[in-house]
Backbone and ligand atoms as CSV (ligand in chain L), in Angstrom:
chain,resi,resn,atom,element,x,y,z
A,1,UNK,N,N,21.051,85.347,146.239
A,1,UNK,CA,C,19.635,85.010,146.384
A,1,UNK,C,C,19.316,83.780,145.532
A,2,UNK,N,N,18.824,82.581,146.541
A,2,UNK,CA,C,18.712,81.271,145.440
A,2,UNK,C,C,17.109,81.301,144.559
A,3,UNK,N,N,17.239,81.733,142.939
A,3,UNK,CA,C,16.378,81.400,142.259
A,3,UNK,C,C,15.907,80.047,141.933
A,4,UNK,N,N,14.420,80.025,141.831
A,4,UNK,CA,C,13.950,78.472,141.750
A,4,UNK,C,C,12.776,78.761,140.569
A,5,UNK,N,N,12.597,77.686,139.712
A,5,UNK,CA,C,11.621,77.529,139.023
A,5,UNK,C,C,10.478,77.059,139.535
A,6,UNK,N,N,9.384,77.841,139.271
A,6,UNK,CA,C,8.110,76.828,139.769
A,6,UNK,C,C,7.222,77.031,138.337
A,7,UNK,N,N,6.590,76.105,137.612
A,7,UNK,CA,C,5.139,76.043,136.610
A,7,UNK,C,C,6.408,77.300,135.615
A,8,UNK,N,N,7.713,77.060,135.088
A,8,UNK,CA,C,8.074,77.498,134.755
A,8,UNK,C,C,8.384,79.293,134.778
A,9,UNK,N,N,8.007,79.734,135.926
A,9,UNK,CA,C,8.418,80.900,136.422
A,9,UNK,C,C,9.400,80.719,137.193
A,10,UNK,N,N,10.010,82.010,136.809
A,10,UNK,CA,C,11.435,82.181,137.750
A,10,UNK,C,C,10.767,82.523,139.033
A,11,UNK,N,N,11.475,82.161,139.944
A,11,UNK,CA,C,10.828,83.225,141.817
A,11,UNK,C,C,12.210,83.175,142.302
A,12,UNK,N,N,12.427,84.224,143.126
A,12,UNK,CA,C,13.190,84.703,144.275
A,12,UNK,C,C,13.300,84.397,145.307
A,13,UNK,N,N,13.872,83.304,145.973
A,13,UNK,CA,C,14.114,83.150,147.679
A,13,UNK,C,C,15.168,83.377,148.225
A,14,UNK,N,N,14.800,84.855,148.925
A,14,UNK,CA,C,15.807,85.306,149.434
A,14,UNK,C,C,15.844,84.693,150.966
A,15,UNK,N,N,17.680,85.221,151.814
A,15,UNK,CA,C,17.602,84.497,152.640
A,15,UNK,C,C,17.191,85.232,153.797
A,16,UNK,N,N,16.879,85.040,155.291
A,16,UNK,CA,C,16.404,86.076,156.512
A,16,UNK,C,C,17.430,87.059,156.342
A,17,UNK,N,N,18.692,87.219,155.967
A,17,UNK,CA,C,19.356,88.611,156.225
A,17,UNK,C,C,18.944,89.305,154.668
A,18,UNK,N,N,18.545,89.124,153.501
A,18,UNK,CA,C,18.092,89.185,152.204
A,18,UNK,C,C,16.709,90.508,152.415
A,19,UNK,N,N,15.927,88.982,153.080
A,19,UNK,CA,C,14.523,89.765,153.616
A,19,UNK,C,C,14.640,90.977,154.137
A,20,UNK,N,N,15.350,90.756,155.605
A,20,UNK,CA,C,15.783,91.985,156.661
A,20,UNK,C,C,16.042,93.296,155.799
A,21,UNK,N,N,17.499,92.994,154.861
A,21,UNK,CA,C,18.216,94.218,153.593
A,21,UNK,C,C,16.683,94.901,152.943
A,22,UNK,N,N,15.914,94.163,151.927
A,22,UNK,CA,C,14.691,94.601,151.345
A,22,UNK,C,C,13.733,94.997,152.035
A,23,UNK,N,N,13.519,94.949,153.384
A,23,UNK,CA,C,12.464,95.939,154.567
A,23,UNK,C,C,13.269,96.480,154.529
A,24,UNK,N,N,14.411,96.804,155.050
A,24,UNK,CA,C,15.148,98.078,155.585
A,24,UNK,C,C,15.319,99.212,154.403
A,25,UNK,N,N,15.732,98.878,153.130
A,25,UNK,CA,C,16.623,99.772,152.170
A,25,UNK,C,C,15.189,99.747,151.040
A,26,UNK,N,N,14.138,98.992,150.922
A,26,UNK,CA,C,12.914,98.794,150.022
A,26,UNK,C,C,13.465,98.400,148.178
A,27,UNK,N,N,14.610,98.309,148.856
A,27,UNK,CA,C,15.457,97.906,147.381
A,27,UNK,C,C,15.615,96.045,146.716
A,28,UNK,N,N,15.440,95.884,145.787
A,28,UNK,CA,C,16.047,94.627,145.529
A,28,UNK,C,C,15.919,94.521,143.873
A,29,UNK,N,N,17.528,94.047,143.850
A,29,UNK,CA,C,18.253,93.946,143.207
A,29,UNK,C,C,18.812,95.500,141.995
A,30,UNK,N,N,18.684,96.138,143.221
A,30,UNK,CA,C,19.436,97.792,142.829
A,30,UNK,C,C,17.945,98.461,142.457
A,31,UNK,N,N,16.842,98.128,142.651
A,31,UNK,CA,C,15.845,98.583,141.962
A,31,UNK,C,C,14.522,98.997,143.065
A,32,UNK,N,N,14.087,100.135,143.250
A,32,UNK,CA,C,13.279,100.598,144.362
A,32,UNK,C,C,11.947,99.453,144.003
A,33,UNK,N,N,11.478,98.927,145.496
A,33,UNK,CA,C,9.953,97.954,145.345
A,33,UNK,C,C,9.141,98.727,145.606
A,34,UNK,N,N,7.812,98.917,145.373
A,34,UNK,CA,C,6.667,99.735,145.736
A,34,UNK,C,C,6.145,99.583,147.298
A,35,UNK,N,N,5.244,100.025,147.546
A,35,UNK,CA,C,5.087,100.320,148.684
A,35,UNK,C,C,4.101,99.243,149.232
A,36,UNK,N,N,2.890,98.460,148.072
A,36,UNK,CA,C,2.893,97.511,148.014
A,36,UNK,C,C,3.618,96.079,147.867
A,37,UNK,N,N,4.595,96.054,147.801
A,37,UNK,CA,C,5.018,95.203,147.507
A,37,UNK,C,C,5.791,94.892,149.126
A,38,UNK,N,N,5.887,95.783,149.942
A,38,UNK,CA,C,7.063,95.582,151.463
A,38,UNK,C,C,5.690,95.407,151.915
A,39,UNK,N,N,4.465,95.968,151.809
A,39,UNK,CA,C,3.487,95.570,152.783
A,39,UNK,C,C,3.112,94.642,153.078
A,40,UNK,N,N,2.993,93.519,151.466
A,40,UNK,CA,C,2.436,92.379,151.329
A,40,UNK,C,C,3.971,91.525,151.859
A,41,UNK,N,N,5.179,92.116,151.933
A,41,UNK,CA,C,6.506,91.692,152.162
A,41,UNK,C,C,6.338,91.274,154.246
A,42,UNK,N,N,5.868,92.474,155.010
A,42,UNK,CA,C,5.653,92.705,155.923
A,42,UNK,C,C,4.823,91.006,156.620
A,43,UNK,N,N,3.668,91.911,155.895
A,43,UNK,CA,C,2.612,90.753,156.528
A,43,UNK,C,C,2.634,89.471,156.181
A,44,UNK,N,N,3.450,89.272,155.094
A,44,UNK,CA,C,3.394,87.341,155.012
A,44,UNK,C,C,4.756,86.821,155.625
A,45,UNK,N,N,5.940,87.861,155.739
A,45,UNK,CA,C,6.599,87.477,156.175
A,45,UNK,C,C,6.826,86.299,157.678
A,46,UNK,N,N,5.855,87.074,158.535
A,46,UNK,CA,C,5.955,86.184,159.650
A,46,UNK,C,C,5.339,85.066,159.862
A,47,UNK,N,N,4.094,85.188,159.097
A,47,UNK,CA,C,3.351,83.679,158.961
A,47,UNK,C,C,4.010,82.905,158.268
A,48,UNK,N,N,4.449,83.129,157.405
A,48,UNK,CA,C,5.486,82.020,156.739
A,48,UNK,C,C,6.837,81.207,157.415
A,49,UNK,N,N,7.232,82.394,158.231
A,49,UNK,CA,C,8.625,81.940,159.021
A,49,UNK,C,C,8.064,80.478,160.374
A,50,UNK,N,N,6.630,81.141,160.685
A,50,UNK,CA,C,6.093,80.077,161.581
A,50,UNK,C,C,5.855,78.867,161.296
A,51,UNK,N,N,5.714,78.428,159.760
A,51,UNK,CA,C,4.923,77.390,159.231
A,51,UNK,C,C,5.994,76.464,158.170
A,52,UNK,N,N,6.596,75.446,158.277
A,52,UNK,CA,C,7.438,74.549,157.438
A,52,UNK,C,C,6.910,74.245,156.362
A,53,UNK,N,N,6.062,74.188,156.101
A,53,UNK,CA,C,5.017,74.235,154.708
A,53,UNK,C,C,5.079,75.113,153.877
A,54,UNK,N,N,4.897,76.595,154.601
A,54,UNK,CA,C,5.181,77.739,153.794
A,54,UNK,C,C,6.247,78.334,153.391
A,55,UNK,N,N,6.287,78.561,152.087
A,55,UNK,CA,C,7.160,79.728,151.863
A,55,UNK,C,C,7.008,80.860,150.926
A,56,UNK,N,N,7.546,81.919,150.809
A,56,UNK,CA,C,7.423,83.194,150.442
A,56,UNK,C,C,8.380,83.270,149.531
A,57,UNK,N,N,8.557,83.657,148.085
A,57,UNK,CA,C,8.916,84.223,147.459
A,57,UNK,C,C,8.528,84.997,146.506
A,58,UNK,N,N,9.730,85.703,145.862
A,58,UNK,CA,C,9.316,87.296,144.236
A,58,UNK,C,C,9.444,86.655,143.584
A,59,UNK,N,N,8.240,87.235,143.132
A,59,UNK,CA,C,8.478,86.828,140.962
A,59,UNK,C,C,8.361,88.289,140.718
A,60,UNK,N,N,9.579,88.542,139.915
A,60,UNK,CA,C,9.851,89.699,139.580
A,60,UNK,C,C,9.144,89.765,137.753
A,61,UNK,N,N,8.420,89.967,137.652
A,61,UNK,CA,C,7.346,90.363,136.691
A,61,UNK,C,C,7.903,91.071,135.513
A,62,UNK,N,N,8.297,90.689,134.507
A,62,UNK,CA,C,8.860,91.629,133.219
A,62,UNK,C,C,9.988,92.675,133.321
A,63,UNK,N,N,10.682,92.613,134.960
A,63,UNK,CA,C,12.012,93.579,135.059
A,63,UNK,C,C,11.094,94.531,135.792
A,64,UNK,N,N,9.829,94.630,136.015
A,64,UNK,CA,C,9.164,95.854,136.126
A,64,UNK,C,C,8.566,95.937,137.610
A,65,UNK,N,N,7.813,95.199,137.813
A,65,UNK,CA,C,7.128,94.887,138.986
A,65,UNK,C,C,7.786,93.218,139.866
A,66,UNK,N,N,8.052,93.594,141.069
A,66,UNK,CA,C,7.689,92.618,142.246
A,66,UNK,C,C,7.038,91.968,142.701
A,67,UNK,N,N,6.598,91.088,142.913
A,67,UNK,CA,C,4.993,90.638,143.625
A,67,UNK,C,C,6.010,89.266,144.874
A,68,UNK,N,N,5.246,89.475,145.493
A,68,UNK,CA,C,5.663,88.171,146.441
A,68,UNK,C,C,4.311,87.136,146.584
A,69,UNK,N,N,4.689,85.817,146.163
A,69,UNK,CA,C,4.066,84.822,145.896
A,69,UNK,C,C,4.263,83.676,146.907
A,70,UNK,N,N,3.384,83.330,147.484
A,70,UNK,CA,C,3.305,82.452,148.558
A,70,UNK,C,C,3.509,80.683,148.180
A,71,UNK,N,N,4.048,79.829,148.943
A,71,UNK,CA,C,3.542,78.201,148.416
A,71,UNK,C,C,3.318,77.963,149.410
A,72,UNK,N,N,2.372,76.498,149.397
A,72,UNK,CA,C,2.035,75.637,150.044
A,72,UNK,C,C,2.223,74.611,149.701
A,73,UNK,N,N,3.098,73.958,150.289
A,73,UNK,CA,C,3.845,72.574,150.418
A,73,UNK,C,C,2.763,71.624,150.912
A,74,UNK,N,N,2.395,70.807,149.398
A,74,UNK,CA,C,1.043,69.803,149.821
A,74,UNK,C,C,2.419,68.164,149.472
A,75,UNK,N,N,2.855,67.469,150.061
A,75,UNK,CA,C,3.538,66.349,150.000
A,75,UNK,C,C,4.909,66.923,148.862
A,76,UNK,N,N,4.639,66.659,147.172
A,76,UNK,CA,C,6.188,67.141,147.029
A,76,UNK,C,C,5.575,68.144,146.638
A,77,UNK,N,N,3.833,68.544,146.190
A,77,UNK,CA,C,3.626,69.745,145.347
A,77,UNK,C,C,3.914,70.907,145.816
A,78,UNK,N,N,3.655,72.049,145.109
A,78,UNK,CA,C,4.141,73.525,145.690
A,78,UNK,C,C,2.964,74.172,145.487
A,79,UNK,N,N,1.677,74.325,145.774
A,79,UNK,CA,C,0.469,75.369,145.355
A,79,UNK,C,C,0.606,76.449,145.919
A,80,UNK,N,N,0.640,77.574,144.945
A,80,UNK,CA,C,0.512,78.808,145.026
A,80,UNK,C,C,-0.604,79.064,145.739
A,81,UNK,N,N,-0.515,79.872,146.831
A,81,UNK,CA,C,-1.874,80.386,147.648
A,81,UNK,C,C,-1.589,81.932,148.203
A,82,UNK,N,N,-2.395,82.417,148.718
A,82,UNK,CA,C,-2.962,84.194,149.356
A,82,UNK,C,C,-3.171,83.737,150.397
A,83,UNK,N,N,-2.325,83.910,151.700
A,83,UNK,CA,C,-2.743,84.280,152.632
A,83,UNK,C,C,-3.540,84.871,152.978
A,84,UNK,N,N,-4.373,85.127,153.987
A,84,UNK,CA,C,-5.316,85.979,154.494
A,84,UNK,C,C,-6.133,85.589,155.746
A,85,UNK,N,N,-6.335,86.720,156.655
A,85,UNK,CA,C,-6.719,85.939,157.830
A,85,UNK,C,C,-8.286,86.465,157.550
A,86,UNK,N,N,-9.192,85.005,158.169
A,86,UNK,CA,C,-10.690,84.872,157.873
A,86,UNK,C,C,-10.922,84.803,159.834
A,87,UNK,N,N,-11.921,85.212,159.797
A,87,UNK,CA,C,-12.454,84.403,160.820
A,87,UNK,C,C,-13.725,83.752,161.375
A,88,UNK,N,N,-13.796,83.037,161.786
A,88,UNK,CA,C,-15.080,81.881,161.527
A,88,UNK,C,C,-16.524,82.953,162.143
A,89,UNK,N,N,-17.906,82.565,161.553
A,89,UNK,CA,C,-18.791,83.550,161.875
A,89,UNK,C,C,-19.556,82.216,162.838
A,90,UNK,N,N,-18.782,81.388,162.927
A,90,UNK,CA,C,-20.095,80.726,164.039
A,90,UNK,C,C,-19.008,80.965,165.767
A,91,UNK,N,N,-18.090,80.651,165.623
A,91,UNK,CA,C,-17.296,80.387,167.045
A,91,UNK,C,C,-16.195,81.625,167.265
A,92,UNK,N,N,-16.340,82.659,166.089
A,92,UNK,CA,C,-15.518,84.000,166.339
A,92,UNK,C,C,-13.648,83.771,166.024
A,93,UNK,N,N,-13.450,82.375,166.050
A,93,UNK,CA,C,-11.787,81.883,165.880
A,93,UNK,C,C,-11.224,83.199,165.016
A,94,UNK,N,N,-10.370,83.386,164.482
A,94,UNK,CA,C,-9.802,84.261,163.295
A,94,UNK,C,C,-8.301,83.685,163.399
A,95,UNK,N,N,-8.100,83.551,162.600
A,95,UNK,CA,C,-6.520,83.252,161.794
A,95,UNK,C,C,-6.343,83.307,160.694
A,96,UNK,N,N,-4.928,82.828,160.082
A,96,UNK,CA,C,-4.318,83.211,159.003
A,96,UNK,C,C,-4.759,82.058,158.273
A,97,UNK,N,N,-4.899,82.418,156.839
A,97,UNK,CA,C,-5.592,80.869,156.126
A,97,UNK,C,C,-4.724,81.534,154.721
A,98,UNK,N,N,-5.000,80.185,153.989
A,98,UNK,CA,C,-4.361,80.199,152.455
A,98,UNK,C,C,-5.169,79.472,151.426
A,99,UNK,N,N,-5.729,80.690,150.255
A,99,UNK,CA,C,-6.523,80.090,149.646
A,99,UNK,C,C,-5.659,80.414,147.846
A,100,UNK,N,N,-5.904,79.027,147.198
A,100,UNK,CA,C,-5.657,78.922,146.323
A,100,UNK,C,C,-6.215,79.742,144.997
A,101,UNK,N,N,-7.294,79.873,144.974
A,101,UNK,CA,C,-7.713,80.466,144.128
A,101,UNK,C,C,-7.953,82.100,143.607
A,102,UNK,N,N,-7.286,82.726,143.979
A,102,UNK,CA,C,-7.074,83.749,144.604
A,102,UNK,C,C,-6.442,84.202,142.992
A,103,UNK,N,N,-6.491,84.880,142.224
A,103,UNK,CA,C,-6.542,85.090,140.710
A,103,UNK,C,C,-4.715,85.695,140.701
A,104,UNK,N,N,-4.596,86.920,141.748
A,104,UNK,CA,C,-3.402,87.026,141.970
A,104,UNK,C,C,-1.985,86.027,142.259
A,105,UNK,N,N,-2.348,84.656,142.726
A,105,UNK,CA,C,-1.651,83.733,142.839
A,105,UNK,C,C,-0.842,83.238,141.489
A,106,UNK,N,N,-1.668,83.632,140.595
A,106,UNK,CA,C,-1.222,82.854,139.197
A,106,UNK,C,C,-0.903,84.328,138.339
A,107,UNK,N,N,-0.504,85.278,138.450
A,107,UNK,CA,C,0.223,86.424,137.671
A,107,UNK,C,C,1.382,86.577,137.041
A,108,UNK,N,N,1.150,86.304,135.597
A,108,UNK,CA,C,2.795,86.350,134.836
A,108,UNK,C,C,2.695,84.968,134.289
A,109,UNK,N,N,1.545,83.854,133.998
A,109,UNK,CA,C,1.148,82.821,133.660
A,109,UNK,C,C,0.558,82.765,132.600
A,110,UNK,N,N,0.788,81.912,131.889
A,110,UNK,CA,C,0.191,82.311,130.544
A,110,UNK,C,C,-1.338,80.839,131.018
A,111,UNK,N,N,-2.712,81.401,130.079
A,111,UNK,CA,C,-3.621,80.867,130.787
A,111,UNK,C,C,-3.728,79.447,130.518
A,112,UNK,N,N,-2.781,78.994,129.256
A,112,UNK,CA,C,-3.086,77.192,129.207
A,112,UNK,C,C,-2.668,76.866,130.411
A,113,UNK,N,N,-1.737,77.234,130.985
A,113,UNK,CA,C,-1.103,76.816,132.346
A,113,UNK,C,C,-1.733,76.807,133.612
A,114,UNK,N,N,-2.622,78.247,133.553
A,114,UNK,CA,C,-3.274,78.386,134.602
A,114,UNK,C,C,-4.513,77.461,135.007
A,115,UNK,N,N,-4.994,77.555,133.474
A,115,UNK,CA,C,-6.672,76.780,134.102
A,115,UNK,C,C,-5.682,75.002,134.609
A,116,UNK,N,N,-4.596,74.540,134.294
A,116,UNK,CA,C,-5.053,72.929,135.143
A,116,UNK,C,C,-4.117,73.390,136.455
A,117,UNK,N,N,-3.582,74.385,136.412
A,117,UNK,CA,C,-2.985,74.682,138.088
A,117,UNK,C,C,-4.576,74.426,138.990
A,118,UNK,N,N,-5.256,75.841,138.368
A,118,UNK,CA,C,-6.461,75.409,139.236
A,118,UNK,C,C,-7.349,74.808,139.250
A,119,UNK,N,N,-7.017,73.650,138.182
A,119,UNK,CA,C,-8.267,72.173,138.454
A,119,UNK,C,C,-7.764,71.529,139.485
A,120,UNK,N,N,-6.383,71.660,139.627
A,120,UNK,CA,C,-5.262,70.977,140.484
A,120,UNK,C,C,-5.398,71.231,141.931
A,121,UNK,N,N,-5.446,72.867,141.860
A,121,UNK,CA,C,-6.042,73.342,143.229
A,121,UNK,C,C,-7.624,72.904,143.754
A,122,UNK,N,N,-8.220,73.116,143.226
A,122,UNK,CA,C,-8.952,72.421,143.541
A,122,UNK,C,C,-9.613,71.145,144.017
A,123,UNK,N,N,-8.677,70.441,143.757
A,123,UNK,CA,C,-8.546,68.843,144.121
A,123,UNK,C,C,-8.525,69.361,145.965
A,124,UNK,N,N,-7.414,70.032,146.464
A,124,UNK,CA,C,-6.931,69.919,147.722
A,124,UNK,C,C,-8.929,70.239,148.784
A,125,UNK,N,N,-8.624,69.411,149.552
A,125,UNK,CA,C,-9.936,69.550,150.413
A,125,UNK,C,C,-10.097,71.046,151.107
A,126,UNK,N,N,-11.102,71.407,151.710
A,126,UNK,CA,C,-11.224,72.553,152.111
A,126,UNK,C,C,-10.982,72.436,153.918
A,127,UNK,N,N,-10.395,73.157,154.693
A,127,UNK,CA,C,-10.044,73.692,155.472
A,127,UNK,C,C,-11.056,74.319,156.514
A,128,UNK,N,N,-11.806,74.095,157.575
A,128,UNK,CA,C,-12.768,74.493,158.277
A,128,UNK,C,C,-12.306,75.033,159.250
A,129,UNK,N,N,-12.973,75.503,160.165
A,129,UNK,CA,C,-12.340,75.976,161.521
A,129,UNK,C,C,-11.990,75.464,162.456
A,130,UNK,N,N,-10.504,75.896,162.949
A,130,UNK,CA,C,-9.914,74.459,163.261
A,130,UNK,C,C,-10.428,74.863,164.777
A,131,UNK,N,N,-11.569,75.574,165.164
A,131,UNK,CA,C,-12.299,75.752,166.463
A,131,UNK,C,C,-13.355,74.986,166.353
A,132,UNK,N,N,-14.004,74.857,165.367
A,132,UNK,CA,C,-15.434,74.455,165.501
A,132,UNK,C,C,-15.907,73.224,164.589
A,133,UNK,N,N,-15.065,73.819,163.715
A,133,UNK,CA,C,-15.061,72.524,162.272
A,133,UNK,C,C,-16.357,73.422,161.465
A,134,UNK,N,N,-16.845,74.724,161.418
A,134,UNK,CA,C,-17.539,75.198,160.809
A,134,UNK,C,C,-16.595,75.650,159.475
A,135,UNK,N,N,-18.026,75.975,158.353
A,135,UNK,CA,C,-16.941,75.822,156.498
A,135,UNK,C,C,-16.465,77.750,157.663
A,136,UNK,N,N,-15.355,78.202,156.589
A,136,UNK,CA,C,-14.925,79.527,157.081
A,136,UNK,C,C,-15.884,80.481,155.812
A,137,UNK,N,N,-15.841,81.477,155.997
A,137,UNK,CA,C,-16.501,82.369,155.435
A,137,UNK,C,C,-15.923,82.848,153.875
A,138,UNK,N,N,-16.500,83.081,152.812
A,138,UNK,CA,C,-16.309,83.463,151.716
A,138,UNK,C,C,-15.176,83.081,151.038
A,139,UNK,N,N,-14.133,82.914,151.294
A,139,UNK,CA,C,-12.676,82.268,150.461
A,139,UNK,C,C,-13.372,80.710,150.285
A,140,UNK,N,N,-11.657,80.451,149.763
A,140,UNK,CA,C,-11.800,78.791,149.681
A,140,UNK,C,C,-10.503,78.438,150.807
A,141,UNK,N,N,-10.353,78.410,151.627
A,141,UNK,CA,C,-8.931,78.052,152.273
A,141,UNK,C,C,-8.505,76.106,152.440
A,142,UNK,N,N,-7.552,76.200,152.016
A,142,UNK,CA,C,-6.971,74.836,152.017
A,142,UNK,C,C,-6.136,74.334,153.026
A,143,UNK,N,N,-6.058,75.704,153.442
A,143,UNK,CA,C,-4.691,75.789,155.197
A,143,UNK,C,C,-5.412,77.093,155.853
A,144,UNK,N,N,-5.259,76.087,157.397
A,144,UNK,CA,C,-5.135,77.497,158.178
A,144,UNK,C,C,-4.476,77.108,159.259
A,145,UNK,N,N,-3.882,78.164,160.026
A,145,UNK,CA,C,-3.191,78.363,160.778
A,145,UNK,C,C,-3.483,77.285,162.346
A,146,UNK,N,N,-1.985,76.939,162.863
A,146,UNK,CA,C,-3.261,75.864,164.040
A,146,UNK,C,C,-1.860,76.598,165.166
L,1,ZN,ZN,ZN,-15.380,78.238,164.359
């Protein structure tokens, strides 16, 4: 499994037969994942596989906990984002979007680090509906799905 540093955290990118092993057996690296952790494994999995921008990896949290942590490939940067599908309240669209600010994105960070990640995030423009061009509802999304 090729480990990569990002904002000085270790993360996990495992490969499609990696993924496949950890749905099937809920194991990785000899160690049972929670039940959260294959769900959020589940559902980002496929949006990510669709999108060259995205990718999915674990930050395995103090030996203890799993979390799977999303990027978004903005030119060479890597911003951490939450998937989640919104859908627009003027034209009804719904898709998958990725919003940066999302408090869970930055877990296992110590906070000098965090607050200029998200001055950083914040820079990136906001993301409307790619039906209507209306703002999307309550998140901040920086990507959505086309
Ligand atoms: Zn719309």
């Amino acid at each position: 499994m090729i480990q990569v540093l990002v904002n000085g955290q270790q993360l996990l990118i495992p490969s499609d037969a990696e993924w496949a092993e950890i749905l099937r057996g809920g194991e990785l690296n000899g160690r049972q994942t929670s039940a959260t952790f294959l769900w959020s494994v589940q559902r980002c999995l496929p949006v990510v596989a669709q999108y060259a921008e995205l990718s999915l990896t674990i930050l395995d949290l103090d030996g203890c906990h799993f979390f799977t942590k999303v990027f978004l490939g903005v030119a060479d940067y890597k911003q951490r984002v939450f998937l989640e599908e919104l859908q627009c309240i003027v034209c009804n669209w719904s898709g998958w979007t990725a919003d940066p600010l999302v408090e869970d994105n930055y877990i296992g960070l110590p906070w000098d680090l965090v607050l200029p990640l998200i001055q950083k995030a914040m820079t990136f423009p906001l993301s409307p509906c790619p039906t209507c061009g209306a703002k999307l509802p309550r998140r901040h999304p920086i990507w959505v799905a086309y």
